[in-house]
C-alpha positions as CSV (number, residue, x, y, z in Angstrom):
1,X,151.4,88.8,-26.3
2,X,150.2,92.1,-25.0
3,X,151.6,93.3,-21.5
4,X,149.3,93.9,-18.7
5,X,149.9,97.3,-17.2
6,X,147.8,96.6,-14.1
7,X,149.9,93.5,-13.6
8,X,153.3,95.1,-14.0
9,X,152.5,97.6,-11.3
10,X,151.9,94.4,-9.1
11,X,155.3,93.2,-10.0
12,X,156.9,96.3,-9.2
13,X,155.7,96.5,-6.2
14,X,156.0,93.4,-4.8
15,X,159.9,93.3,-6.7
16,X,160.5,96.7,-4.5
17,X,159.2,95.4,-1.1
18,X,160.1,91.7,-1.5
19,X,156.8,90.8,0.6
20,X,153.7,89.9,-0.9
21,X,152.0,91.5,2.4
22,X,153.7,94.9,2.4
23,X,153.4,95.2,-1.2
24,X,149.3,94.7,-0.7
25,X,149.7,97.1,1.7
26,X,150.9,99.8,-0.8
27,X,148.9,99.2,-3.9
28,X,145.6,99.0,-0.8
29,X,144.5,95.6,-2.1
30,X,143.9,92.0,-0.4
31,X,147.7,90.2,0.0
32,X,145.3,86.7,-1.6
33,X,144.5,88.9,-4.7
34,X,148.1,90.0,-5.2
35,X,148.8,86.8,-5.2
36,X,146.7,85.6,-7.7
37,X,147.5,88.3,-10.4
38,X,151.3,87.7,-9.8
39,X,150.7,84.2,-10.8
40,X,148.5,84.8,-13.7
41,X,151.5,87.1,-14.8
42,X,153.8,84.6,-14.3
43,X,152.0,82.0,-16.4
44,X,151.0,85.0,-18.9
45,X,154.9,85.1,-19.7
46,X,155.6,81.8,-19.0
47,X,158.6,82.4,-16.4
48,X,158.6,82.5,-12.8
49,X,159.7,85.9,-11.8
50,X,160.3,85.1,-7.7
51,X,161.5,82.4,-5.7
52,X,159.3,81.8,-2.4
53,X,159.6,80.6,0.5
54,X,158.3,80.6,3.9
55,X,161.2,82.6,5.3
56,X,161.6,84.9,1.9
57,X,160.8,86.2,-1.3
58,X,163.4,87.0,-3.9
59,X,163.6,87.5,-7.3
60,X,164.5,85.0,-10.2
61,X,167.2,86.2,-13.0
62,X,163.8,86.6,-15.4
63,X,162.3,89.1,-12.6
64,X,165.5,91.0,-12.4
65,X,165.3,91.9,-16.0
66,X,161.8,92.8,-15.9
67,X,162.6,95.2,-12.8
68,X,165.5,96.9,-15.4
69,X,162.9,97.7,-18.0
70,X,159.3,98.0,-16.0
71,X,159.5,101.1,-14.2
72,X,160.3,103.5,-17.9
73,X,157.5,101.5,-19.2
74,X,154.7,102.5,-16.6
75,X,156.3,106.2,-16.1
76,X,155.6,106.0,-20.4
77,X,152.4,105.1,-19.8
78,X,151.3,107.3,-16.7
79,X,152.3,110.1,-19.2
80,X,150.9,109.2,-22.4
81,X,147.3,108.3,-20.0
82,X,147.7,112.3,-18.6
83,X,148.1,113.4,-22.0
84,X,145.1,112.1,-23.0
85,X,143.2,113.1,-20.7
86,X,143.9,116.8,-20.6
87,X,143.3,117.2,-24.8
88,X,139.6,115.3,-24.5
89,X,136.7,115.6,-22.4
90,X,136.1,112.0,-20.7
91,X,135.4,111.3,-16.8
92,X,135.4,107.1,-16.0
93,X,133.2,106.7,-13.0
94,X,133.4,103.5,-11.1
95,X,130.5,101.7,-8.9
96,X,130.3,99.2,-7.4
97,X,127.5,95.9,-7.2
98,X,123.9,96.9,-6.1
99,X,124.9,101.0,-6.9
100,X,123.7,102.6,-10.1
101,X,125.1,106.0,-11.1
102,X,122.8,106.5,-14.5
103,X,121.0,109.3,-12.7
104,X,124.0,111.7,-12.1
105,X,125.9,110.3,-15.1
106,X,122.8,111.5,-17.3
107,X,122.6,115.2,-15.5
108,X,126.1,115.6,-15.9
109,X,126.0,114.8,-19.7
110,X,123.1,117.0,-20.1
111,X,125.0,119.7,-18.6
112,X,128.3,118.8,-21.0
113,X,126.9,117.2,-24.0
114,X,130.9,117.1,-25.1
115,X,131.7,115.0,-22.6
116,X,132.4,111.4,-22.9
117,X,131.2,109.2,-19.6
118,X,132.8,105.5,-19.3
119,X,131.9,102.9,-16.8
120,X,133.6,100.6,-14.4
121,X,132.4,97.9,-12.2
122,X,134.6,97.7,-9.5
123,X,134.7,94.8,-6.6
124,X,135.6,94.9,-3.1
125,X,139.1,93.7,-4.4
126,X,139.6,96.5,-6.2
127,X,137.2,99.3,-5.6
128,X,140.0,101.5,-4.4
129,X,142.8,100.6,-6.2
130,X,141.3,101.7,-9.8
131,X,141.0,104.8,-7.8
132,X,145.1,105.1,-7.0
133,X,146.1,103.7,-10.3
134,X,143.8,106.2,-12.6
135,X,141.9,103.6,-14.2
136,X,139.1,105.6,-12.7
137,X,138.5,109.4,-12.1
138,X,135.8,109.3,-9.3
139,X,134.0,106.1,-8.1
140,X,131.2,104.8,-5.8
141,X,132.5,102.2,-2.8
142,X,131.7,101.2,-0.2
143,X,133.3,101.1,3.2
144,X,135.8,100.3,5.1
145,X,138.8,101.3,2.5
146,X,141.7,102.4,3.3
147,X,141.7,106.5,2.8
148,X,145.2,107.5,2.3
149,X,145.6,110.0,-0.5
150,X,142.0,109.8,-1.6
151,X,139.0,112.8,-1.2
152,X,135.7,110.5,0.8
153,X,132.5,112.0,0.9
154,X,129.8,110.2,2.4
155,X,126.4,109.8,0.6
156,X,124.0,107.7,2.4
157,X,124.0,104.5,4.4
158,X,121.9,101.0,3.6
159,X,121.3,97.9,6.2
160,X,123.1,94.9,5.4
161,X,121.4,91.3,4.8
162,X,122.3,87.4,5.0
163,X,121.8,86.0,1.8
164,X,120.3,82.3,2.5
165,X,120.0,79.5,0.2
166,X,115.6,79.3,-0.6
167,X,116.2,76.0,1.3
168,X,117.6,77.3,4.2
169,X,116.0,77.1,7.9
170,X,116.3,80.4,8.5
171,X,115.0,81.3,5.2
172,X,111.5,81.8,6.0
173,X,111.9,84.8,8.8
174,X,111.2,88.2,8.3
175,X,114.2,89.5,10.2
176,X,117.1,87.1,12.2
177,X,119.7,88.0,15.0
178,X,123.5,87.8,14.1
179,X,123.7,84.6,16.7
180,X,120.6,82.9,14.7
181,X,123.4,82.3,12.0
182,X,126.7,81.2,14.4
183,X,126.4,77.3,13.0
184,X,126.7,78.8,9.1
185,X,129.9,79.1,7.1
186,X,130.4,82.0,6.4
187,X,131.6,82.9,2.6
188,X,133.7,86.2,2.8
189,X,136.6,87.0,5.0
190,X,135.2,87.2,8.3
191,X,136.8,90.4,8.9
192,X,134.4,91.8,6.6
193,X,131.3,90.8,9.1
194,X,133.4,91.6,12.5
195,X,130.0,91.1,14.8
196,X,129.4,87.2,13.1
197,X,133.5,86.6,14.8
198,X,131.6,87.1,18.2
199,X,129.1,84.3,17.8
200,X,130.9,81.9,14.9
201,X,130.8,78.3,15.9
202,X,133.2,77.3,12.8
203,X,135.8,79.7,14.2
204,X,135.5,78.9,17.9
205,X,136.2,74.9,16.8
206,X,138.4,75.9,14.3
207,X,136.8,73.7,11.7
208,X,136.0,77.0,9.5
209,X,136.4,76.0,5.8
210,X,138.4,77.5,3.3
211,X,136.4,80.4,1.5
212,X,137.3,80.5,-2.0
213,X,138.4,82.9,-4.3
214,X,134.8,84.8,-5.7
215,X,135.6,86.9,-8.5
216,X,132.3,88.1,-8.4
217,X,129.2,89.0,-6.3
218,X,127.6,85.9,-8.7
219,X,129.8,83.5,-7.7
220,X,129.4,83.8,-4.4
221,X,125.8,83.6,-4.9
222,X,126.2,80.4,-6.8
223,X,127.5,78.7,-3.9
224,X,124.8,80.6,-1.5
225,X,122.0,78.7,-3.4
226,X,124.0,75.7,-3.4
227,X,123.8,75.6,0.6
228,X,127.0,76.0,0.8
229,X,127.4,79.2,2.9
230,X,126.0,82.3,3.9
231,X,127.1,85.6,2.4
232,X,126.5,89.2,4.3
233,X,125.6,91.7,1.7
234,X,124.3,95.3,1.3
235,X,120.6,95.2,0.7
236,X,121.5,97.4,-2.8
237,X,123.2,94.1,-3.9
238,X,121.1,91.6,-2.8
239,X,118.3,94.0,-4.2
240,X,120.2,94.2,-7.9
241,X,121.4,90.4,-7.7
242,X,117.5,89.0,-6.9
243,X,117.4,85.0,-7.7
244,X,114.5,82.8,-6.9
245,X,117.2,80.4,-5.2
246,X,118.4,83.0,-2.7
247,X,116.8,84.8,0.0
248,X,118.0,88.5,1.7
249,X,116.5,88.4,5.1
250,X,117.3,91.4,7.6
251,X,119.9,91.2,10.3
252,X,118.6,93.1,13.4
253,X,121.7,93.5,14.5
254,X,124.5,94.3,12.2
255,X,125.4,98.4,11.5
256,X,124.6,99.9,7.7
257,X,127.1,100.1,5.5
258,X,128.3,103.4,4.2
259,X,128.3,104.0,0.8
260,X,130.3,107.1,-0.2
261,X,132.1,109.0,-3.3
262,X,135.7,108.9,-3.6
263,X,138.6,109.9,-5.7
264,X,142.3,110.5,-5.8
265,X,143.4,113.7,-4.3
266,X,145.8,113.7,-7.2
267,X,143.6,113.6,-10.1
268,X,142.8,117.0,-11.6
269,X,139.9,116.1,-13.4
270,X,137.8,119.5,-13.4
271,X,134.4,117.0,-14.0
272,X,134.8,115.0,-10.9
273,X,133.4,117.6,-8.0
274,X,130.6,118.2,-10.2
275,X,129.7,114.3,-10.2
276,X,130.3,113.8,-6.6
277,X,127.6,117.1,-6.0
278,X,125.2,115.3,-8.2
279,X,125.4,111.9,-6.8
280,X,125.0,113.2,-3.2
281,X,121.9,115.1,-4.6
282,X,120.2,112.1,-6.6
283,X,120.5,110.2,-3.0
284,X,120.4,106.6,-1.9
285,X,120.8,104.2,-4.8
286,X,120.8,107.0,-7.1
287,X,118.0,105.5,-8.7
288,X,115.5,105.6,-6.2
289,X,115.0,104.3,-2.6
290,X,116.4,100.9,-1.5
291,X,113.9,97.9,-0.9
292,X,114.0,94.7,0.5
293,X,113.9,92.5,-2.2
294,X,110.5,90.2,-2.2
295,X,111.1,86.3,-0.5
């Protein structure tokens, strides 16, 4: 069975803090997600590594003795990962759904031929954390993320849009109002559309239901076109992600979101200024201006 890095850093962290919600707090990722990747360990190695409870978390005998042994490991690997990287010539650029970063990725290599470009698509979940953990040099996310210890630069801003289901009511309009959409159900954490909180019907009766677990801009389009829910997107994504069975219609009144380069202040990588120059001179999208996608 191969060990998952990624997932050891998890356990560390919440082994160290003893609280799922603290430990989200220091790797800068959702407390459900945590969650969900300790368990997935935990059934990876077929133990249970803490005990829970309302009141308290501790650690089993089986966690204890993967504490001993995890923090040489990872300190191993760190090393051996900065090795590597200072004998070759490779930069791993992250983006997230609805971005594109061919056009600086191609200008750069043309500049360095000798250097070796990898890709990572990253997710809200995550967009920042392959930042602190190295699995990416320099990346494209989106805000709000938490900024600690990273280098932002803004690049451009896009409007945001309600992704209906084609046989939605609403689905016809050229533009809507946030309080057109206050009887939907909303399927993100309403955190992430603050201005939909003011008008929500679900939340005012407290009859919102549960929103599951998307591990993917797909999914939660899936259960868009089901009629299950509305999503709030950027109009990048809903651009990239088109579908005859959704709809992207303008919100008048919700802000743009930001979309901005980012990286560790840590990482030494002499290729990433040189990206972040050339994606803030290639513009919005990268690729070309953003459209509303055709209804």
């Amino acid at each position: 069975m191969d060990l998952d890095l990624r997932k050891l850093r998890y356990f560390v962290a919440v082994a160290e803090e003893l609280h799922f919600g603290r430990a989200a707090v220091r790797l800068h990722i959702a407390q459900p997600a945590l969650s969900r990747q300790i368990k997935a360990f935990e059934a990876e190695l077929h133990v249970e590594l803490f005990e829970r409870s309302r009141r308290s978390t501790t650690l089993t005998d089986a966690g204890r003795r993967l504490l001993d042994g995890a923090g040489p490991l990872l300190a191993s690997a760190v090393a051996l990962q900065r090795r590597v990287r200072r004998d070759t010539a490779t930069l791993t650029v992250g983006f997230m759904p609805g971005l594109t970063v061919t056009a600086a990725v191609r200008a750069l290599t043309d500049r360095h031929p000798d250097l070796s470009v990898d890709l990572v698509r990253t997710t809200w979940d995550d967009q920042v954390e392959v930042l602190y953990d190295g699995r990416v040099d320099v990346g494209l996310v989106r805000l709000p993320i938490p900024q600690r210890g990273l280098v932002v630069r803004p690049l451009f801003t896009e409007p945001r849009v309600v992704a209906l289901s084609a046989e939605h009511p609403l689905a016809g309009k050229e533009s809507v109002r946030i309080h057109d959409l206050a009887d939907d159900h909303l399927l993100q954490d309403p955190d992430a559309v603050p201005e939909w909180r003011d008008v929500a019907v679900e939340l005012r009766e407290g009859t919102a239901a549960a929103v599951p677990a998307f591990a993917s801009i797909e999914e939660k389009l899936e259960h868009v076109a089901a009629g299950r829910g509305i999503a709030v997107v950027p109009l990048s994504a809903a651009g990239y992600y088109r579908r005859p069975d959704v709809v992207a219609v303008p919100v008048e009144d919700l802000g743009p979101n930001q979309v901005c380069v980012a990286w560790a202040k840590d990482n030494r990588s002499p290729w990433i200024a040189e990206f972040a120059e050339l994606a803030a001179t290639d513009g919005p999208g990268l690729d070309g201006p953003i459209r509303c996608p055709s209804r």
